[in-house]
C-alpha positions in Angstrom: 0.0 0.0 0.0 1.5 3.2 -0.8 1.3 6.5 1.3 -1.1 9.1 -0.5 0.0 12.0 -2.7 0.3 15.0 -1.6 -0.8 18.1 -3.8 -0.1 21.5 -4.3 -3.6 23.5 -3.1 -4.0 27.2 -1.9 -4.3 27.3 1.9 -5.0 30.8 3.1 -5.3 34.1 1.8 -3.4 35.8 4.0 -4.7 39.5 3.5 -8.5 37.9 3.7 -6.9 36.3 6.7 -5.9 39.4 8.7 -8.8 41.2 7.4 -10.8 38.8 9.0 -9.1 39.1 12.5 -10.7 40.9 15.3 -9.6 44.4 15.5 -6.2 45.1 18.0 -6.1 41.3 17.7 -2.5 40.4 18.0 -0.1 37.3 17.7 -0.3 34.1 15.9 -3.5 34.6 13.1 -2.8 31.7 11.3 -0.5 28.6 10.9 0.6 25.7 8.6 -0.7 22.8 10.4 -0.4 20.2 7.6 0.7 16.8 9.1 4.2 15.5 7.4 5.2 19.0 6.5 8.7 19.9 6.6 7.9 23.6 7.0 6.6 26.0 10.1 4.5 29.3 8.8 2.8 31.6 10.7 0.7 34.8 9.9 1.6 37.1 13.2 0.0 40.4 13.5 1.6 43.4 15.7 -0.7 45.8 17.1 0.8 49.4 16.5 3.8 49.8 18.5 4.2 46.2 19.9 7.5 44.7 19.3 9.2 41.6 19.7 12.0 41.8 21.5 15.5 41.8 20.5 16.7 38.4 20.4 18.3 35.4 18.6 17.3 32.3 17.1 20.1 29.9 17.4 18.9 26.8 14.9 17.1 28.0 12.2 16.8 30.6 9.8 13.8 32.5 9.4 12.3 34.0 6.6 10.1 36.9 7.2 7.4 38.0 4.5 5.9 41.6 5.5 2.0 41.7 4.0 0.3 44.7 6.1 1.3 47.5 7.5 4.9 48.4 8.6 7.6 48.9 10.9 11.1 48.5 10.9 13.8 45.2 11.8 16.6 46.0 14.2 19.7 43.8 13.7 21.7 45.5 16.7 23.9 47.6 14.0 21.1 49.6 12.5 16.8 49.9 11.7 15.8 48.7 8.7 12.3 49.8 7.3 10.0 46.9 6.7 6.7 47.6 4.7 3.9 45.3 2.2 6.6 43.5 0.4 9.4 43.6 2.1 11.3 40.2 2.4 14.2 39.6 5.5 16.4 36.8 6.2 17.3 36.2 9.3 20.4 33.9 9.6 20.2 31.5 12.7 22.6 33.4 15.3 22.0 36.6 13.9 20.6 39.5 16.7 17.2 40.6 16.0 14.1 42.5 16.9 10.4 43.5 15.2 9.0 46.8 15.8 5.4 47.5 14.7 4.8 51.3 13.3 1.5 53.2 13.6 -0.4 51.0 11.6 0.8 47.7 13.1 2.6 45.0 11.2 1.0 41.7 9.7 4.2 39.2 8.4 4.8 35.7 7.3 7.3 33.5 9.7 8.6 31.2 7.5 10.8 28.3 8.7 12.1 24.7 9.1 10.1 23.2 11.1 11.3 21.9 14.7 12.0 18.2 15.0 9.2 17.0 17.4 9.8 15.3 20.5 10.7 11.8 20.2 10.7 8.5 23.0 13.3 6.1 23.1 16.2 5.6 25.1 18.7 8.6 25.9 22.6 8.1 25.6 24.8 9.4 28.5 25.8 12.6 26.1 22.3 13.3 25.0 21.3 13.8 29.0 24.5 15.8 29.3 23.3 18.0 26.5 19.7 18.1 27.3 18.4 19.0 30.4 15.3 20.3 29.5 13.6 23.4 31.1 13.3 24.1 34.7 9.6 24.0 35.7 10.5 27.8 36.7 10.7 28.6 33.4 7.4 26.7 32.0 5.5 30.6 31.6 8.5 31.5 29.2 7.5 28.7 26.9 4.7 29.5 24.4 1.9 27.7 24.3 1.5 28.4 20.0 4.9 26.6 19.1 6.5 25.4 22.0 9.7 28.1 21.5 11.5 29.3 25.3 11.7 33.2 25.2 15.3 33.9 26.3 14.2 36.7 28.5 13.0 36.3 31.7 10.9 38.9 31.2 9.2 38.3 27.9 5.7 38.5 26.9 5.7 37.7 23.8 6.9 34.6 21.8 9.7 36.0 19.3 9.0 33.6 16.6 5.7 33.6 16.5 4.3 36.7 18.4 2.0 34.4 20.9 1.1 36.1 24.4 3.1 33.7 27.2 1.1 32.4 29.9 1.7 34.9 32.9 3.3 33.8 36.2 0.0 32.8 38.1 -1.4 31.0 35.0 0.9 27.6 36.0 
């Protein structure tokens, strides 16, 4: 028996999509959720103003699509303007941050998606290397796509602009 094709098919429209959104709805609007997929996208919106905060992906790039509104990308050195159109790379280990202008920012995260978690037995190295989270940090971890903020103090999900469950949420 062989597995079933896959075909090509249009998924969202993504300016219908944000159109469609309640108004000063932020975050995570959309997301490719089709199973065996090798790729992670997600339509965030900023509200005017928001930001997410300066940080860095270490494993993957990220390609970010800008469809409404604009705003500019910080990559430590200098601000670049972002607007409809506007297509960034952002190499894995590379410093950046979003920021929102006064008519709020609607983008395409595009990625390689995340290996997901897997059971079997774990070598004496693979402990050494992964620890895991403290449960101290479980209100840093977004409930959207699973990603840790690096900041202690984040409320926002960098890579895919999800609120973070508060402190007295756990």
């Amino acid at each position: 028996m062989h597995a079933p094709v896959e075909t090509s098919r249009v998924l969202v429209a993504v300016h219908a999509a944000v159109a469609a959104a309640e108004e000063g709805q932020g975050g995570a609007l959309w997301r490719l959720a089709e199973p065996g997929r090798q790729l992670d996208v997600n339509l965030v919106r900023l509200s005017p103003g928001a930001a997410v905060a300066e940080h860095v992906e270490s494993e993957l790039d990220v390609l970010l699509v800008v469809v409404e509104g604009d705003g500019h990308l910080d990559n430590g050195v200098e601000r670049q303007p972002v607007e409809p159109g506007s297509v960034a790379w952002l190499p894995r280990s590379a410093r950046r941050a979003l920021l929102a202008g006064p008519n709020g920012l609607a983008y395409l995260s595009v990625h390689q998606r995340r290996p997901g978690l897997r059971i079997g037995l774990r070598t004496v190295d693979a402990e050494a290397d992964e620890g895991g989270e403290a449960p101290w940090s479980l209100d840093r971890v977004c409930p959207a796509c699973g990603r840790l903020a690096q900041e202690a103090d984040a409320r926002y999900c960098a890579r895919c602009g999800e609120e973070l469950p508060s402190r007295g949420a756990l």
